[in-house]
C-alpha positions, 0 to 999 in steps of 0.5 A: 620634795626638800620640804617632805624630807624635812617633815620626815625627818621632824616627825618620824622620831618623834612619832617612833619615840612616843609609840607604846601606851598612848591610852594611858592614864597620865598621872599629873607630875606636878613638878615645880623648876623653882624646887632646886632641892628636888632638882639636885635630889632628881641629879642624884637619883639619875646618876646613880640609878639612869646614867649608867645607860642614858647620858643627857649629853646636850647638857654640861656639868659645870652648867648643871652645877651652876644652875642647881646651886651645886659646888663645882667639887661637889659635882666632881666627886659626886656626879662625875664618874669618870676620872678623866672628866673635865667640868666642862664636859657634856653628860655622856655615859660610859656604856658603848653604843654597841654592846647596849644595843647587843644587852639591851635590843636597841642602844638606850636613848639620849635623854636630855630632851625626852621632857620635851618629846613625851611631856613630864606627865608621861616620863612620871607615869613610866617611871612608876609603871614598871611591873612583873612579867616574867616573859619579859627578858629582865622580868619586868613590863610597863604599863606606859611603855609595853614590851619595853627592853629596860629593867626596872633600875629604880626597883630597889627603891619602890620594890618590885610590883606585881598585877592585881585583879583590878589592874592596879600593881602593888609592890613589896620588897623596896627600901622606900615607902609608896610616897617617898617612891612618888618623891624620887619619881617626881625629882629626877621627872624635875631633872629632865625637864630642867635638862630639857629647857634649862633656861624656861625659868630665866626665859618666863621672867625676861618675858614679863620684862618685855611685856612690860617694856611694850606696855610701857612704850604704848603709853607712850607712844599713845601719848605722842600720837595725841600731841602729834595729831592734837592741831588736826583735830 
């Protein structure tokens, strides 16, 4: 029974969080956690356009700061905007659970470990699935993730998107062009793949340092075996 619970516990999320659009075609994020340009950019564009709403609030700002080469003042005025902030502070927004869930239908998610959830395939093709619906309550539906009870925040930038015959969506009206919308989408997708697995790089390479230690230590392991056994044979 403790372990059914368990199973329960683990899977019910997971499944509910990746309900809506699973016969998409996922576009290939190609996000590169070497890039810190495009992390910082992907900050940027998270704070000022997501954090309003979502916090990632299992990370915090003086280790983000330190992990994308960003000056601890830089982050202070910046990123940081709540003047009651410390730099050691988690990620958490402003709005409260309860009045998003009355705007919103339900309180809008933490978003620290939707990378490792969805997969940054999936958080890439969202973000640029959202399209004209004017039976929707912000007057925008995804593609990705239908009926979805969020507006379109990044609309100002690629613009607003309307349906074509073909299935595709064309937007007009935003301050970006086609491939600098894909540039933004593909920085703050970094971001919360960052956010998710802060350590990946740090743990790829230490990987490579173990396995070479081990190869080192066959060696000589088979080497010492041979002298050990060397007067039985």
């Amino acid at each position: 029974m403790k372990k059914l619970l368990i199973a329960l516990v683990t899977l019910v999320p997971s499944l509910v969080f990746a309900a809506g659009g699973a016969h998409v075609h996922l576009e290939s994020a190609n996000v590169d956690l070497n890039d810190t340009e495009s992390l910082q950019r992907g900050l940027d564009k998270f704070q000022h356009y997501c954090a309003g709403c979502h916090s990632t609030q299992y990370q915090r700002y003086n280790r983000v700061a330190e992990d994308l080469d960003i000056s601890i003042d830089d982050m202070r005025n910046k990123y940081m905007f709540d003047e009651n902030a410390k730099v050691g502070d988690l990620m958490e927004n402003a709005i409260p659970e309860v009045d998003a869930a009355k705007w919103f239908g339900a309180a809008p998610p933490d978003l620290t470990l939707v990378a490792r959830v969805r997969g940054e395939d999936w958080i890439y093709t969202y973000l640029k699935g959202f399209y004209k619906d004017e039976s929707r309550p912000f007057g925008v539906n995804n593609s990705v993730f239908p009926a979805v009870g969020m507006p379109h925040v990044l609309q100002e930038l690629q613009g607003l998107p309307v349906k074509q015959e073909d299935g595709t969506t064309v937007a007009t009206g935003g301050s970006l062009t086609a491939e600098e919308y894909d540039q933004v989408v593909r920085d703050i997708t970094g971001f919360l793949v960052y956010s998710g697995d802060p350590v990946k790089l740090e743990r790829e390479s230490l990987g490579w340092w173990v396995m070479g230690f081990l190869f080192i230590f066959f060696i000589v392991a088979y080497l010492l075996k041979k002298e050990y056994w060397r007067d039985v044979h």
